[in-house]
C-alpha positions as CSV (number, residue, x, y, z in Angstrom):
1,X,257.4,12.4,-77.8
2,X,255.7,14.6,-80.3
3,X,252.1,12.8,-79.7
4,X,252.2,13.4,-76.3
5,X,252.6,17.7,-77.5
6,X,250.1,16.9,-80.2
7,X,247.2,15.3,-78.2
8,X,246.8,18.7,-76.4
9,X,246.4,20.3,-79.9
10,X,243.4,20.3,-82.1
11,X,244.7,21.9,-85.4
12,X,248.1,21.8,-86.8
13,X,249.6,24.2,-89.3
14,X,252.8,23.0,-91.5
15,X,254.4,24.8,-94.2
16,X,257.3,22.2,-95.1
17,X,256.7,18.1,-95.6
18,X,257.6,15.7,-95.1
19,X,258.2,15.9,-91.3
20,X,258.0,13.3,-88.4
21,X,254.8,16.1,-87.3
22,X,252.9,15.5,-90.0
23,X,253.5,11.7,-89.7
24,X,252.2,11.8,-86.1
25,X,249.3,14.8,-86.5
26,X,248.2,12.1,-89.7
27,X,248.4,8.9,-87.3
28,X,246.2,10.9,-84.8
29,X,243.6,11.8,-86.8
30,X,244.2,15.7,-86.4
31,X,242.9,18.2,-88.4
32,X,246.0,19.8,-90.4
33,X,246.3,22.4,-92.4
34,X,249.1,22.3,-95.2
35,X,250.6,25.7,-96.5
36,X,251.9,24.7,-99.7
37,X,254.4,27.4,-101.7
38,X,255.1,26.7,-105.5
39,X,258.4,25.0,-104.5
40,X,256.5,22.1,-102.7
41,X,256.5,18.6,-104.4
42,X,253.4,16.8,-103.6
43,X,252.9,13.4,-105.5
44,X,250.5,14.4,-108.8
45,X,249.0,10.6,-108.3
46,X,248.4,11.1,-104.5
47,X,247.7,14.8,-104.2
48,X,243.8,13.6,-104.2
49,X,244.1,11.6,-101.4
50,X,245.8,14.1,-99.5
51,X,243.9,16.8,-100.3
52,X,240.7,14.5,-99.0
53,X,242.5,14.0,-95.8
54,X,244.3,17.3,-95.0
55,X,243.5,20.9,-96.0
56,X,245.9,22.6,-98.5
57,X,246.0,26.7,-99.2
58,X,248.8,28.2,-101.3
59,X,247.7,31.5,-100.1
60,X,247.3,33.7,-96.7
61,X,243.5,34.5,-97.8
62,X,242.7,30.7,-97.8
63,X,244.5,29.8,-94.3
64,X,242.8,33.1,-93.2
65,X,239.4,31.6,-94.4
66,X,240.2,28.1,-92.3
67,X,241.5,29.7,-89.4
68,X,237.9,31.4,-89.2
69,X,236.3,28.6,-89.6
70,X,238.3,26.8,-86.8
71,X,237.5,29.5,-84.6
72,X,233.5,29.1,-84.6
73,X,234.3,25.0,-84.6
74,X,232.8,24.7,-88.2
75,X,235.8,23.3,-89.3
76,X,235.4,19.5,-91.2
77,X,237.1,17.5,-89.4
78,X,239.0,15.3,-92.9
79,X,240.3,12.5,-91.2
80,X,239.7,9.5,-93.2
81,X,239.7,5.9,-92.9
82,X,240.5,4.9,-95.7
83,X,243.5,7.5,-96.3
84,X,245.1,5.8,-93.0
85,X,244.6,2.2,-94.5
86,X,246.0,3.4,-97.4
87,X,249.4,5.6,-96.4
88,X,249.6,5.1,-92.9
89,X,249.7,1.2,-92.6
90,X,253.2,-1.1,-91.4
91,X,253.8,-1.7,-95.7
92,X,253.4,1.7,-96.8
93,X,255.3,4.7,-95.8
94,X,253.9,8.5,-96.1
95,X,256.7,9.3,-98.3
96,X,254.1,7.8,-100.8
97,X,252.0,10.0,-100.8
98,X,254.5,12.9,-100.6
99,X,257.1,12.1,-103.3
């Protein structure tokens, strides 16, 4: 299953959504790091919520910042209680949030 690949994992990079990876790396409280070109559609209502609970960077300069910081373990870890109440619970789905 893709939990058992993830759990050895402590950062996860996507550059497409939705996807059954991001469903799981959100479930397991990873740290994740969403590349997000113009053509993405993220929810405008949502977007905060996401953005509080998963880094976005539209550029190679901003992943290039994170990756740093993920290096010397300074990286916030932005998992969130709340967000997984909120979009990851049995009566909501994380299309929600996405579109």
């Amino acid at each position: 299953s893709i939990e058992r690949i993830l759990k050895n994992y402590h950062l996860l990079i996507l550059d497409m959504v939705p996807s059954q990876v991001l469903s799981a790396a959100l479930s397991m409280g990873m740290n994740i790091i969403l590349f997000k070109q113009p053509a993405h559609f993220i929810n405008k209502k949502t977007y905060g919520d996401l953005a509080n609970r998963v880094y976005i960077v539209s550029n190679f300069d901003e992943l290039d910042h994170l990756l740093k910081l993920f290096s010397e373990k300074v990286l916030e870890n932005k998992s969130s209680v709340e967000f997984d109440k909120k979009y990851l619970s049995w009566n909501s789905e994380l299309l929600d949030i996405l579109g």
